[in-house]
C-alpha positions, 0 to 999 in steps of 0.5 A: 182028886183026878188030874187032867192032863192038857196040851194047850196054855188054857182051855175054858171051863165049860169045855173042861167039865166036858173034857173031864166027864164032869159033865155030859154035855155043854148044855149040862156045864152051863147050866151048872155054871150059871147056877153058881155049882162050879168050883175054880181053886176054891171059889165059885165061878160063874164065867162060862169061859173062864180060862183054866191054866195047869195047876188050877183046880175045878169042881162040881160042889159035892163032888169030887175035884179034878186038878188040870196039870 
């Protein structure tokens, strides 16, 4: 599992597939998103800006998870 690192209370989510390199480009996080791929702590999520907080964890399903701290 990766940690990433941020400096900020939240940032969403489609903006932490990109800051983690789990993705290429927003378009390619919100595609993922809609089609119910994406992981936060677990469960799937399907809300593009969905506030993700240090200690949550997000993954792509079959890859590996990033952790934000």
């Amino acid at each position: 599992m990766n940690e990433i690192k941020i400096n900020t209370e939240f940032i969403k989510l489609d903006a932490l597939l990109k800051f983690a390199s789990l993705v290429g480009s927003g378009g390619e996080a919100k595609v993922l998103i809609q089609d119910g791929k994406v992981l936060v702590n677990g469960e799937v999520c399907t809300m593009r800006g969905k506030k993700i907080r240090s200690g949550d964890t997000v993954a792509i399903i079959g890859e590996d998870e990033v952790k934000v701290i």
